[in-house]
C-alpha positions as a LaTeX table, in Angstrom:
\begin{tabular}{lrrr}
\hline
Residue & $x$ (\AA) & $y$ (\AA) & $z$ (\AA) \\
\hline
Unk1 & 35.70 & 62.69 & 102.23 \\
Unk2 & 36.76 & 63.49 & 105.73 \\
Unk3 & 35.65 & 61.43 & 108.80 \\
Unk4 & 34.66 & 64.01 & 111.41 \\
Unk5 & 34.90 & 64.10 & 114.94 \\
Unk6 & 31.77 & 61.64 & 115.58 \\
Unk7 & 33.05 & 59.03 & 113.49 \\
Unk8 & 36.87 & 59.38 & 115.18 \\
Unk9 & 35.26 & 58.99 & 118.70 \\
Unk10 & 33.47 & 55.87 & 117.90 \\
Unk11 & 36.43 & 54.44 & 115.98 \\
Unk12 & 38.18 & 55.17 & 119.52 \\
Unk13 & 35.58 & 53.59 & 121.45 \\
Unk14 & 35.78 & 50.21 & 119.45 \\
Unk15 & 39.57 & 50.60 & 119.59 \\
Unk16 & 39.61 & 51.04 & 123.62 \\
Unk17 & 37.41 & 47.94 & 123.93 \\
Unk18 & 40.17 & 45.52 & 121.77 \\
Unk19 & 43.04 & 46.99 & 124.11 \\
Unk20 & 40.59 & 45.71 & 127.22 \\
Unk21 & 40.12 & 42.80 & 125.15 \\
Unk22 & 44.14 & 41.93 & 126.17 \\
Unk23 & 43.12 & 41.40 & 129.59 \\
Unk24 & 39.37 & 40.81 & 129.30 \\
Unk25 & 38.94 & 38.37 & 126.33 \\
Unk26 & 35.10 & 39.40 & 126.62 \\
Unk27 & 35.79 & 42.78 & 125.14 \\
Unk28 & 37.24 & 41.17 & 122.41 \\
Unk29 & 33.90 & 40.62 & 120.71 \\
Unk30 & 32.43 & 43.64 & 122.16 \\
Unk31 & 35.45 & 45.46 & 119.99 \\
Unk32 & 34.92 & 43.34 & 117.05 \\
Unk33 & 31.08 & 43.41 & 117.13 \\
Unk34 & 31.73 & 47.15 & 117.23 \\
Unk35 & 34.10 & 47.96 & 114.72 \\
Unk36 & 31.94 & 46.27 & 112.43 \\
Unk37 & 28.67 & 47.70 & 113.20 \\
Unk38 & 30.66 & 51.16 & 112.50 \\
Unk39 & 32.17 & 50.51 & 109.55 \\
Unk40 & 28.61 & 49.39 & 108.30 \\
Unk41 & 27.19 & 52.72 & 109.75 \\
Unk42 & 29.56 & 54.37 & 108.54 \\
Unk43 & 29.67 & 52.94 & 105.06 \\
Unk44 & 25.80 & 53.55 & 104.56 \\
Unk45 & 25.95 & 56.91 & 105.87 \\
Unk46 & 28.78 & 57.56 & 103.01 \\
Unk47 & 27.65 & 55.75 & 100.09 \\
Unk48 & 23.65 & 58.27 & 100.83 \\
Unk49 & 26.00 & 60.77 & 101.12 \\
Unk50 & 25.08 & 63.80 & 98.20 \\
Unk51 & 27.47 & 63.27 & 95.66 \\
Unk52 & 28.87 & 66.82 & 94.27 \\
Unk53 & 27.73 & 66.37 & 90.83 \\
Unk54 & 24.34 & 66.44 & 92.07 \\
Unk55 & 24.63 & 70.45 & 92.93 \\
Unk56 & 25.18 & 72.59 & 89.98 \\
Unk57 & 26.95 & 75.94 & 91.03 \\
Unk58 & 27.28 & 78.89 & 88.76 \\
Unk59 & 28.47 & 82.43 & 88.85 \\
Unk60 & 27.45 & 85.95 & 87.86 \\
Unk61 & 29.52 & 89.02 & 88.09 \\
Unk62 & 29.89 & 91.67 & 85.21 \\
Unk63 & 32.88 & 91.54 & 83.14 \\
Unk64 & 34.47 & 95.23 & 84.46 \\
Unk65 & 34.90 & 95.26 & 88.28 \\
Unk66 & 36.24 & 99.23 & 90.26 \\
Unk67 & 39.01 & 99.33 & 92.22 \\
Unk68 & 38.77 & 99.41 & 95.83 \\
Unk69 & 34.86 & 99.76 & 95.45 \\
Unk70 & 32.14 & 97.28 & 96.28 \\
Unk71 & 31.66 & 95.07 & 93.36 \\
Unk72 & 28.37 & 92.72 & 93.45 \\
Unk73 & 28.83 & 88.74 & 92.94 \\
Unk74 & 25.91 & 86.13 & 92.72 \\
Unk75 & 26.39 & 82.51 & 93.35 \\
Unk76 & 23.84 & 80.52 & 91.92 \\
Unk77 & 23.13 & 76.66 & 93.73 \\
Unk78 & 20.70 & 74.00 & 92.51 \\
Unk79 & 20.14 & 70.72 & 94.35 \\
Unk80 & 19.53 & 67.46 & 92.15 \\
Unk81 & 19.79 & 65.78 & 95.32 \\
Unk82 & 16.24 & 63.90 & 96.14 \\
Unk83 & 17.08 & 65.63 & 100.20 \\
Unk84 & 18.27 & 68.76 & 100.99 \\
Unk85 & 21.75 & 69.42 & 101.90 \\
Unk86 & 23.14 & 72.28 & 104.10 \\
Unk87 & 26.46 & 73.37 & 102.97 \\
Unk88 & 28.65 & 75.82 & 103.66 \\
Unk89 & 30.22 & 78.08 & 100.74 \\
Unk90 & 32.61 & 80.36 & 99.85 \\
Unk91 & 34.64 & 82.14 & 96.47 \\
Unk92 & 38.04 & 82.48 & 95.43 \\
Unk93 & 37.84 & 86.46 & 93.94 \\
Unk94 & 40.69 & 87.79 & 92.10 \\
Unk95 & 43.83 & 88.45 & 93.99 \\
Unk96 & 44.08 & 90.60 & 95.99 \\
Unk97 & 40.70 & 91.37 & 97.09 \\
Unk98 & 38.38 & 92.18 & 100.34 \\
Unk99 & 35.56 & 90.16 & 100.38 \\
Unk100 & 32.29 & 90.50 & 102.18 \\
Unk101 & 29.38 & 88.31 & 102.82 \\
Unk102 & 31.64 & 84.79 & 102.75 \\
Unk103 & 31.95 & 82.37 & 103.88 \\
Unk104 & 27.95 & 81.59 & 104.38 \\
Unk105 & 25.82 & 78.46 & 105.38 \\
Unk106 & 23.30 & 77.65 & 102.66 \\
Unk107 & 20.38 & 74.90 & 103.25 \\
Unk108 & 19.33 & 73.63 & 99.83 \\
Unk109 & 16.34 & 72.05 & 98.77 \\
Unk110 & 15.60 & 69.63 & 96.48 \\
Unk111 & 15.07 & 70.92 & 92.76 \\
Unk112 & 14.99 & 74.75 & 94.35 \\
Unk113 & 17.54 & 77.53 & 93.22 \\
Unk114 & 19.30 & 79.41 & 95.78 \\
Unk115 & 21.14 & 83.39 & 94.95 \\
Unk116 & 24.39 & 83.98 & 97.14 \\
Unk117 & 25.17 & 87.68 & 96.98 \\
Unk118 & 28.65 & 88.86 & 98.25 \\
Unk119 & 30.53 & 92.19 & 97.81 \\
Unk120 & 34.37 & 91.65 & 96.17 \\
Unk121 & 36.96 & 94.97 & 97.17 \\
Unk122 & 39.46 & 94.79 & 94.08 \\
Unk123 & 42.79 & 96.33 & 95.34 \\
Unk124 & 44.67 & 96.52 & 92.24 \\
Unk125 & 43.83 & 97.11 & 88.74 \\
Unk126 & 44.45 & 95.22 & 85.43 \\
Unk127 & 43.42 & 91.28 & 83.79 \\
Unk128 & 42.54 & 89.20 & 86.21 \\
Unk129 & 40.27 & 86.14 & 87.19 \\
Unk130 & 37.86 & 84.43 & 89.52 \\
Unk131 & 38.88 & 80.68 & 89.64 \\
Unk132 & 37.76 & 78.37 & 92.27 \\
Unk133 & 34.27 & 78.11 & 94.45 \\
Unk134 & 34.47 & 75.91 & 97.53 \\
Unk135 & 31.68 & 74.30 & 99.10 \\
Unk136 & 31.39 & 71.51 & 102.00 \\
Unk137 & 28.71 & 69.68 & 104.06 \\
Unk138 & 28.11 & 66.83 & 105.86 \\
Unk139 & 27.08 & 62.89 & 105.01 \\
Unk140 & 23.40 & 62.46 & 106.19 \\
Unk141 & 24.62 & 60.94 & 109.69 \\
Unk142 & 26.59 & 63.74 & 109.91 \\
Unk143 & 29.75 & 60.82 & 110.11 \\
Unk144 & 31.46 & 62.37 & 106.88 \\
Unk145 & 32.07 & 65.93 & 105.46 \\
Unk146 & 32.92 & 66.23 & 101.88 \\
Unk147 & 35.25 & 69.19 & 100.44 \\
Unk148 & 34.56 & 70.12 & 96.85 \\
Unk149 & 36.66 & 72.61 & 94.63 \\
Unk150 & 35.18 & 73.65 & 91.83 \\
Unk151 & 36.84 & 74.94 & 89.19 \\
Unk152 & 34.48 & 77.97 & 87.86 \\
Unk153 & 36.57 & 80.69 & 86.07 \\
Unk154 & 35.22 & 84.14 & 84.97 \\
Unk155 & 37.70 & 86.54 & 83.25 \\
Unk156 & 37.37 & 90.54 & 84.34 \\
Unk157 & 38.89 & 93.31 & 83.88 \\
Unk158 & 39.38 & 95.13 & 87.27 \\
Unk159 & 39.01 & 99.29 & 86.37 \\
Unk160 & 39.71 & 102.35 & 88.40 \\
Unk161 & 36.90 & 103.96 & 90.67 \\
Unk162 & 34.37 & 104.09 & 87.54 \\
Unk163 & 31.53 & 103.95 & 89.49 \\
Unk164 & 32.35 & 107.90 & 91.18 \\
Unk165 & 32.39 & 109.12 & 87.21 \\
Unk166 & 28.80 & 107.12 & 87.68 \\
Unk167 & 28.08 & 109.01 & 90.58 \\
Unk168 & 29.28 & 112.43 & 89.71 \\
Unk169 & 26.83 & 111.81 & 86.36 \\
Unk170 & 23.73 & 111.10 & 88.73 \\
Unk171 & 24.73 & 113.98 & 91.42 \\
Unk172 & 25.28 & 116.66 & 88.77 \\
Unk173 & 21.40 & 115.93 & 87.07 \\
Unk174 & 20.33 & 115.59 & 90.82 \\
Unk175 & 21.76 & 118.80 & 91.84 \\
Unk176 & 24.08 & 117.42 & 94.34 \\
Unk177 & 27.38 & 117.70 & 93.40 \\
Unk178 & 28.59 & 119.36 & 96.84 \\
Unk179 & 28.20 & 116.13 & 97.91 \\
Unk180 & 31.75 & 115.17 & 96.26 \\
Unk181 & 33.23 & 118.01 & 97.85 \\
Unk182 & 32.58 & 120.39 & 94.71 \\
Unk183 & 31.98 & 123.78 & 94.18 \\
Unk184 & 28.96 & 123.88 & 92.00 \\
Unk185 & 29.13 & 127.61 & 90.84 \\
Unk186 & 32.29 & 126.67 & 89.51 \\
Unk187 & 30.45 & 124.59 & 87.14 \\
Unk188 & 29.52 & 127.35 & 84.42 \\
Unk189 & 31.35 & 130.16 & 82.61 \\
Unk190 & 30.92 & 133.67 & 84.24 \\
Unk191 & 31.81 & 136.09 & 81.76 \\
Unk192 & 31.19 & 133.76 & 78.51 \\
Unk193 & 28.57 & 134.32 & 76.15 \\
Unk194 & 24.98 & 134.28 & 77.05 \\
Unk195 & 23.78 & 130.55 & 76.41 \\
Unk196 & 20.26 & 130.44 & 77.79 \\
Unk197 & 18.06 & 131.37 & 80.96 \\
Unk198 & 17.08 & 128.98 & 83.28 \\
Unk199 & 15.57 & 128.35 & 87.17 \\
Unk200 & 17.81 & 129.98 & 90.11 \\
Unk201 & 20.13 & 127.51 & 92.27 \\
Unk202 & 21.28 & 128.68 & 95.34 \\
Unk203 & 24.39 & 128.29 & 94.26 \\
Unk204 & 24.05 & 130.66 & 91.26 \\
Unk205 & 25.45 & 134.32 & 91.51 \\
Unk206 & 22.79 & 137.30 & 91.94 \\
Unk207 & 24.08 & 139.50 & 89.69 \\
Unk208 & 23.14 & 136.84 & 87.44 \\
Unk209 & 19.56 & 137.30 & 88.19 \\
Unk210 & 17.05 & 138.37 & 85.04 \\
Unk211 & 14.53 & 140.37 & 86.59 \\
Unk212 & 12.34 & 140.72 & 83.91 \\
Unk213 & 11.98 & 136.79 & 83.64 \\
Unk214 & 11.73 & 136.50 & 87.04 \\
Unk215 & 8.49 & 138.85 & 87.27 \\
Unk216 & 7.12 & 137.14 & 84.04 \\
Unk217 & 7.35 & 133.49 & 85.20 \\
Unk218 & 7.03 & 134.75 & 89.38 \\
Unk219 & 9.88 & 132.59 & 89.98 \\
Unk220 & 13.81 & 133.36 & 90.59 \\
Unk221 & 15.44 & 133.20 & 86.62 \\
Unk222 & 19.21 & 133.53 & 86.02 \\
Unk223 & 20.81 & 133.77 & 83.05 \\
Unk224 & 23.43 & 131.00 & 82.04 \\
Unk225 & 27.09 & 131.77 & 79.97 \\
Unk226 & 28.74 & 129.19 & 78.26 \\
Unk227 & 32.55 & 128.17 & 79.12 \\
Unk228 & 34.92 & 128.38 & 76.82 \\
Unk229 & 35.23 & 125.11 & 74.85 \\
Unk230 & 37.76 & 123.26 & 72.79 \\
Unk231 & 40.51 & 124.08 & 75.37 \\
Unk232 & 43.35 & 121.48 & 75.74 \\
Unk233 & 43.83 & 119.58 & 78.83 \\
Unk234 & 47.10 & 117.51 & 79.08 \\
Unk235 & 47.53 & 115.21 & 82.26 \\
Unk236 & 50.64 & 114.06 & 83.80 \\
Unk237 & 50.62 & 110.73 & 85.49 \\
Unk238 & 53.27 & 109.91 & 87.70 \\
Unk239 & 53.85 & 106.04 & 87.60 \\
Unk240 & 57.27 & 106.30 & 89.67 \\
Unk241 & 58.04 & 104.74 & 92.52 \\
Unk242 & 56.71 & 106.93 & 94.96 \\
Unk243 & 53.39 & 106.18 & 93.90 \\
Unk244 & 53.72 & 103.11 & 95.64 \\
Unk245 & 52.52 & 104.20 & 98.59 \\
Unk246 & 49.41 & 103.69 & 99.98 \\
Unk247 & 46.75 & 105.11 & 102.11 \\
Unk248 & 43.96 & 102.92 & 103.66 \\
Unk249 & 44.92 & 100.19 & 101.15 \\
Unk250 & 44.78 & 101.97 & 98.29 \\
Unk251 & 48.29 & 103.13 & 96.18 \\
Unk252 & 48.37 & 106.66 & 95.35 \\
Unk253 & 48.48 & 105.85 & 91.10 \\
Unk254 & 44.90 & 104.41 & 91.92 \\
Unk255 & 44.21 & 107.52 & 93.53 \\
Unk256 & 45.53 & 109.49 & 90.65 \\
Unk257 & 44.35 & 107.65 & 88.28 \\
Unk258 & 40.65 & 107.70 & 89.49 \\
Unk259 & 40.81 & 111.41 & 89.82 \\
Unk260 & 42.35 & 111.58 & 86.43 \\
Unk261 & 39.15 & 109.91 & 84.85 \\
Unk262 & 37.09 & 111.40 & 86.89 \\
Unk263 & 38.66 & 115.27 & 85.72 \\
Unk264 & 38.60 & 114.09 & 81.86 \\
Unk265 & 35.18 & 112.96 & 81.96 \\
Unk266 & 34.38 & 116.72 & 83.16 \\
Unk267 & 36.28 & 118.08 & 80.84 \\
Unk268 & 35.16 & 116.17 & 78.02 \\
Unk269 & 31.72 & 117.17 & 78.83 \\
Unk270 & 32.81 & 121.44 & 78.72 \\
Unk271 & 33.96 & 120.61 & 75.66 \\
Unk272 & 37.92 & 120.07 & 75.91 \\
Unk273 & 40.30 & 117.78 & 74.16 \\
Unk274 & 42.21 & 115.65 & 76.73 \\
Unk275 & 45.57 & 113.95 & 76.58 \\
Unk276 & 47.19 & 112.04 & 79.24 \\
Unk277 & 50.92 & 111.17 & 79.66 \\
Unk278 & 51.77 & 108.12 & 82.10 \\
Unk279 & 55.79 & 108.01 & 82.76 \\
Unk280 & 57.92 & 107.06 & 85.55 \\
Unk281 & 62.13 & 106.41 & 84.21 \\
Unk282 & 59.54 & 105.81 & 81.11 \\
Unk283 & 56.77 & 107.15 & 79.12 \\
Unk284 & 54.27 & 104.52 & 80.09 \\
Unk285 & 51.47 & 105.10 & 78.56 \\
Unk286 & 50.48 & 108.14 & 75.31 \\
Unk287 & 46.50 & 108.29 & 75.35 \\
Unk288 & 44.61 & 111.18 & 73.22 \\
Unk289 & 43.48 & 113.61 & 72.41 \\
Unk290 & 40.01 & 112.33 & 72.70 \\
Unk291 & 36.95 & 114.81 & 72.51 \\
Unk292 & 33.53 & 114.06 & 73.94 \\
Unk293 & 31.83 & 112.24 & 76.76 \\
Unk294 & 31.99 & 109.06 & 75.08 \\
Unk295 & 35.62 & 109.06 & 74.25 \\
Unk296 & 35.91 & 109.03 & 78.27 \\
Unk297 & 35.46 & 104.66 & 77.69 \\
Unk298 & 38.81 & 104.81 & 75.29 \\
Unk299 & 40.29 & 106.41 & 77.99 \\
Unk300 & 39.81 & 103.86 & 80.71 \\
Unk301 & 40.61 & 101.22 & 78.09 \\
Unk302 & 43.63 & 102.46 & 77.51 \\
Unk303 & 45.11 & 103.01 & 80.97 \\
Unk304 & 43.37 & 100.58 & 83.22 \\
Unk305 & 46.36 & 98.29 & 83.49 \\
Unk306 & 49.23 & 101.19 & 84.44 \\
Unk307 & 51.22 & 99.70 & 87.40 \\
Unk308 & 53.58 & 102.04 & 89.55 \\
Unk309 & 57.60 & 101.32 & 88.39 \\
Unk310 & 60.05 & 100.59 & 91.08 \\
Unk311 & 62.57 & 103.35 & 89.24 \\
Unk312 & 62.30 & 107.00 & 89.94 \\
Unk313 & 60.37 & 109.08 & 87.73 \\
Unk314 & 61.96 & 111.27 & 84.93 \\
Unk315 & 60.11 & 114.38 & 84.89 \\
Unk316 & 62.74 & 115.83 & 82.30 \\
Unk317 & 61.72 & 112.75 & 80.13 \\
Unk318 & 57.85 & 113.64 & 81.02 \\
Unk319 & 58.26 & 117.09 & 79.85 \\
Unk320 & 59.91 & 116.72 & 76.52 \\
Unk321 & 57.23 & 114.29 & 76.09 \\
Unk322 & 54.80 & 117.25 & 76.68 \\
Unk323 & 56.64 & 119.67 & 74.10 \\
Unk324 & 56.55 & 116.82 & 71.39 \\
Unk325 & 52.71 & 115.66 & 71.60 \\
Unk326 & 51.45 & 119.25 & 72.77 \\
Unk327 & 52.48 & 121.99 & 70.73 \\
Unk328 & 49.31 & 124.43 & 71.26 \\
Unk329 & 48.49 & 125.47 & 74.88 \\
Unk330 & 47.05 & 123.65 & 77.24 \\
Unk331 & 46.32 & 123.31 & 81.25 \\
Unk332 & 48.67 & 120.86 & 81.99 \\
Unk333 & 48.06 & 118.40 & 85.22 \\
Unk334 & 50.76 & 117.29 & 86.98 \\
Unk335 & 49.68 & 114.39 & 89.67 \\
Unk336 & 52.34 & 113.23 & 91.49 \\
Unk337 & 53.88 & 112.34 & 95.44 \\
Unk338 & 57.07 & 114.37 & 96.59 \\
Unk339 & 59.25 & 112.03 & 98.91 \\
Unk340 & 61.05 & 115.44 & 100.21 \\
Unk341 & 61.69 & 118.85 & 99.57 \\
Unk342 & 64.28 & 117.86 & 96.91 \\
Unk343 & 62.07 & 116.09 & 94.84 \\
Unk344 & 60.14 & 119.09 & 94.61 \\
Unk345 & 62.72 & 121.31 & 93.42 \\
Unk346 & 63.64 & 118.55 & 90.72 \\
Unk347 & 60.00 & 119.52 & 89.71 \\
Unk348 & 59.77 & 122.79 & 89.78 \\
Unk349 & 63.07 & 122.54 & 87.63 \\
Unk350 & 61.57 & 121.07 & 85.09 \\
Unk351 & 58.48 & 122.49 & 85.17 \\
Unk352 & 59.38 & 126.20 & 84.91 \\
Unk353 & 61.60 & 125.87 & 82.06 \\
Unk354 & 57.44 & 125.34 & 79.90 \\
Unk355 & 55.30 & 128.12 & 81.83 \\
Unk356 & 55.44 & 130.21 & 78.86 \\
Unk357 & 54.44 & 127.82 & 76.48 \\
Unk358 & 51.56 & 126.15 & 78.84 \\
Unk359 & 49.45 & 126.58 & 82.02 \\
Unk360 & 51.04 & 124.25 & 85.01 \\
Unk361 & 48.72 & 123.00 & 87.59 \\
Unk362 & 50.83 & 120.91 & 89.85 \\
Unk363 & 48.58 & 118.32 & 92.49 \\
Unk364 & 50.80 & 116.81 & 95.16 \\
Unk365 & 49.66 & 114.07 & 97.66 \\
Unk366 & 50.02 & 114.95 & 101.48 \\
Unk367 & 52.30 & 112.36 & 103.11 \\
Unk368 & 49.77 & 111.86 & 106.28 \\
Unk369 & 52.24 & 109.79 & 107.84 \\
Unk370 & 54.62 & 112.36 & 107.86 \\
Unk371 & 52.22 & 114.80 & 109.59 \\
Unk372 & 50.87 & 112.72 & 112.08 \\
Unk373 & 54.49 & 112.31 & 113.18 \\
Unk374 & 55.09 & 116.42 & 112.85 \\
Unk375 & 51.40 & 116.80 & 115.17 \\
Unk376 & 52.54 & 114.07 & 118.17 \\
Unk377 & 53.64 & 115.69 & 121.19 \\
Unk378 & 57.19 & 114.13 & 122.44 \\
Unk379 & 57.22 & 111.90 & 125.21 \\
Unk380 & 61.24 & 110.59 & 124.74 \\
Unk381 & 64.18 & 112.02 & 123.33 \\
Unk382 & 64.58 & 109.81 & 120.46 \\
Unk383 & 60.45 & 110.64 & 119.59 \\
Unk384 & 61.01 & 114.77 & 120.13 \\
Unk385 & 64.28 & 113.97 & 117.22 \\
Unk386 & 61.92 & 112.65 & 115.12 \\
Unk387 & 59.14 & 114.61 & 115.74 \\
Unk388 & 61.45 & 117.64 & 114.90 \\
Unk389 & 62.81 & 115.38 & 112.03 \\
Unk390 & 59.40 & 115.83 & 110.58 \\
Unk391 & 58.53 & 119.25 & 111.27 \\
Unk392 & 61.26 & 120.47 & 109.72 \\
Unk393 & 60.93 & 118.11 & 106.53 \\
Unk394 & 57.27 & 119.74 & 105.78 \\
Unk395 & 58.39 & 122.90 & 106.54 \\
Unk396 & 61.22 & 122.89 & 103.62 \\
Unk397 & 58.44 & 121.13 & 101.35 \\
Unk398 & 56.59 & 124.27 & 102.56 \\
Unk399 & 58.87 & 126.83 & 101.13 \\
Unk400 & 59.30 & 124.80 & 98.23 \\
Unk401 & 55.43 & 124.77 & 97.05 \\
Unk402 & 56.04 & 128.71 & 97.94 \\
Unk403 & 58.81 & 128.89 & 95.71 \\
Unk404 & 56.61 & 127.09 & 93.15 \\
Unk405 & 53.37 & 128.98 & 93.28 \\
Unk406 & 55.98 & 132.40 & 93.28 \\
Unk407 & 57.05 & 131.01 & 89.75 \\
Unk408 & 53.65 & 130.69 & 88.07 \\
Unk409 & 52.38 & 127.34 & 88.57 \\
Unk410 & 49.33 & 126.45 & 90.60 \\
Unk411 & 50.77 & 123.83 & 92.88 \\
Unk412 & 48.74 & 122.77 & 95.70 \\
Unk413 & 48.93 & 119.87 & 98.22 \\
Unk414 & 45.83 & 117.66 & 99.33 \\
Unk415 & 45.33 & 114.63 & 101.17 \\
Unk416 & 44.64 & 111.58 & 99.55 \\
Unk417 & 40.94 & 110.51 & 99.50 \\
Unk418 & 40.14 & 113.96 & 99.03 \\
Unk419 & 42.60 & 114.32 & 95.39 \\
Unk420 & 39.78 & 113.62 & 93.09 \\
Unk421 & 37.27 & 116.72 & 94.58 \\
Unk422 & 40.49 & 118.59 & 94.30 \\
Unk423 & 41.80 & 118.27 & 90.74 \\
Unk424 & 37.74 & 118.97 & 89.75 \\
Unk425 & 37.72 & 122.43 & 91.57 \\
Unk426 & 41.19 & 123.43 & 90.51 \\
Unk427 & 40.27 & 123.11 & 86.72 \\
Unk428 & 37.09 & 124.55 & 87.16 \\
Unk429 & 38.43 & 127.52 & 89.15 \\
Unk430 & 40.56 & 127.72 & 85.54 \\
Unk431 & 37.53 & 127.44 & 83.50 \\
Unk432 & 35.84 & 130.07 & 85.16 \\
Unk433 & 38.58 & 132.47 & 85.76 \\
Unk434 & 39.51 & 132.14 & 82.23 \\
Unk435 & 43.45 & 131.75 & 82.73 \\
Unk436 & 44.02 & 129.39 & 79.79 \\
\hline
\end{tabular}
């Protein structure tokens, strides 16, 4: 219990009247009579006070919470207390977190249950835990205020963004997958075999157009081709150190890993067997291959908890990782961050030395940072060096994606919250122009 600022003025009253009592003996028992009418006062008022183990707290959150997405939490109160209380209540989330909705001031009534929603912002993947919820309110007098930590511990398991696979599912039956930034006639073989005939979308080539059907049923009817299926798809994770860095709080592995998911969930549903390497100095993580939509949970299971390294990453190691697990041909993603324009050629190094044996699609992350800096217009001399600094730096990481695409591989540069719309339209683009 903590006296509160009431309580600490009277107790200074009282005490002002026994330091007048030194020269005025009558305030002597005026301080006296005082303190001990307080400390009566303030006694009752404690001893009425709700005790905690007359409000019963409890908490509801699911078991698998998405990175940097909102996650729902529901405190549950209940009042034994025979009066109500008004308390004020907040949550200790896993670290680190953004929270929303706490703290917040809840009256409770006697016997009545009261819900507490709040919105948790995971920032980083992996095990982790909710441990404490703190509450405090005031004696009845309003004299006291009592702190209580309670321990109440619920165990999660903190995914990437799997609530975009969620949406992409619900978009694509809606219709409404330009909405994530994709190109929906991407979405379907063009020169496959015929599967079936079904309603026109605007998105839909005419040449694809049955006339007969469509004077039959008086509506627009296109025909449908399949996409080739049981293709390979092999993605490279970078886990190195340069996927450290963030952009609006979130690292750039998150980034690549959600758009990872998000591309083998796709690709599980054309029909394709996906792999995925994780390395950095290491091969972090082997998962696959895994066919079908459902094998897209195994997936996440397996490479929830991948953590960027503070080492360099080996893309020689990565690659003769690739020739020993992937012998047949396959698109193979490489998602990664280039510090500079050597680090690029260190790729393409690597990378050319397998076109022949496999298709290379190579996704690098825009350092925004680094243009920002390039776009500023010079006010100093020290800011027009590093604005030229930076100019120059993009331009050799310019010539260097030339140098790359001039080789064979399909390297192209987007910025970060855009990476996952990216690595969708790049394998469709594949798909449909049939280049594996």
């Amino acid at each position: 219990m903590i006296p509160r600022a009431p309580l600490l003025a009277y107790v200074a009253l009282a005490g002002v009247a026994l330091v007048l009592g030194m020269w005025y003996p009558a305030f002597t028992l005026v301080g006296l009579a005082a303190n001990g009418v307080l400390a009566l006062v303030a006694g009752l008022d404690l001893y009425r006070t709700v005790r905690p183990d007359r409000i019963e707290t409890e908490r509801e959150v699911s078991d698998v919470l998405s990175v940097g997405t909102q996650n729902p939490v529901v405190l549950r109160l209940l009042s034994r207390a025979p009066v109500p209380v008004t308390l004020e209540l907040t949550d200790e989330p896993p670290e680190p977190s953004r929270v929303e909705g706490l703290p917040v001031e809840v009256e409770l009534k006697p016997q009545r249950e009261v819900e507490v929603t709040y919105h948790v912002y995971p920032q980083r993947r992996g095990p982790n835990r909710f441990t404490f919820v703190h509450f405090r309110y005031q004696s009845p007098l309003g004299l006291w205020t009592r702190n209580v930590r309670r321990r109440l511990e619920n165990d999660v398991r903190i995914y990437p963004d799997i609530r975009t696979v969620r949406r992409f599912d619900l978009l694509a039956r809606r219709n409404r997958l330009s909405e994530m930034g994709l190109k929906l006639w991407r979405l379907r073989g063009k020169e496959g075999e015929f599967e079936r005939l079904r309603e026109y979308r605007r998105e839909d080539e005419i040449r694809h157009i049955d006339w007969r059907a469509t004077a039959k049923y008086q509506k627009l009817i296109t025909r449908e081709f399949t996409t080739e299926r049981n293709q390979n798809i092999v993605i490279l994770l970078d886990c190195g150190r340069s996927m450290l860095n963030e952009t609006e709080g979130i690292s750039h592995l998150d980034r690549g890993l959600n758009a990872s998911i998000i591309l083998s969930y796709i690709a599980l549903g054309q029909g394709d067997n996906v792999s995925l390497i994780a390395f950095s100095n290491r091969i972090e993580r082997y998962v696959g291959p895994v066919r079908g939509k459902a094998a897209i949970h195994s997936l996440i299971q397996k490479t929830y908890d991948l953590e960027p390294r503070h080492e360099a990453s080996d893309y020689g190691l990565a690659c003769e990782e690739l020739l020993r697990r992937q012998k047949k041909r396959a698109l193979v993603l490489l998602v990664t961050y280039a510090l500079d324009d050597q680090h690029l050629a260190a790729i393409g190094r690597y990378l050319r030395t397998l076109i022949s044996s496999h298709l290379f699609l190579c996704v690098l992350l825009k350092d925004l940072p680094l243009v920002g800096l390039a776009e500023q217009l010079p006010d100093t001399d020290l800011k027009a060096y590093q604005v030229g600094a930076a100019t120059e730096m993009l331009a050799a990481q310019e010539r260097r994606l030339f140098a790359l695409r001039a080789s064979g591989i399909h390297a192209t540069e987007v910025v970060p919250n855009e990476l996952a719309a990216e690595v969708i339209n790049q394998y469709l683009d594949v798909k449909a122009r049939h280049l594996l």
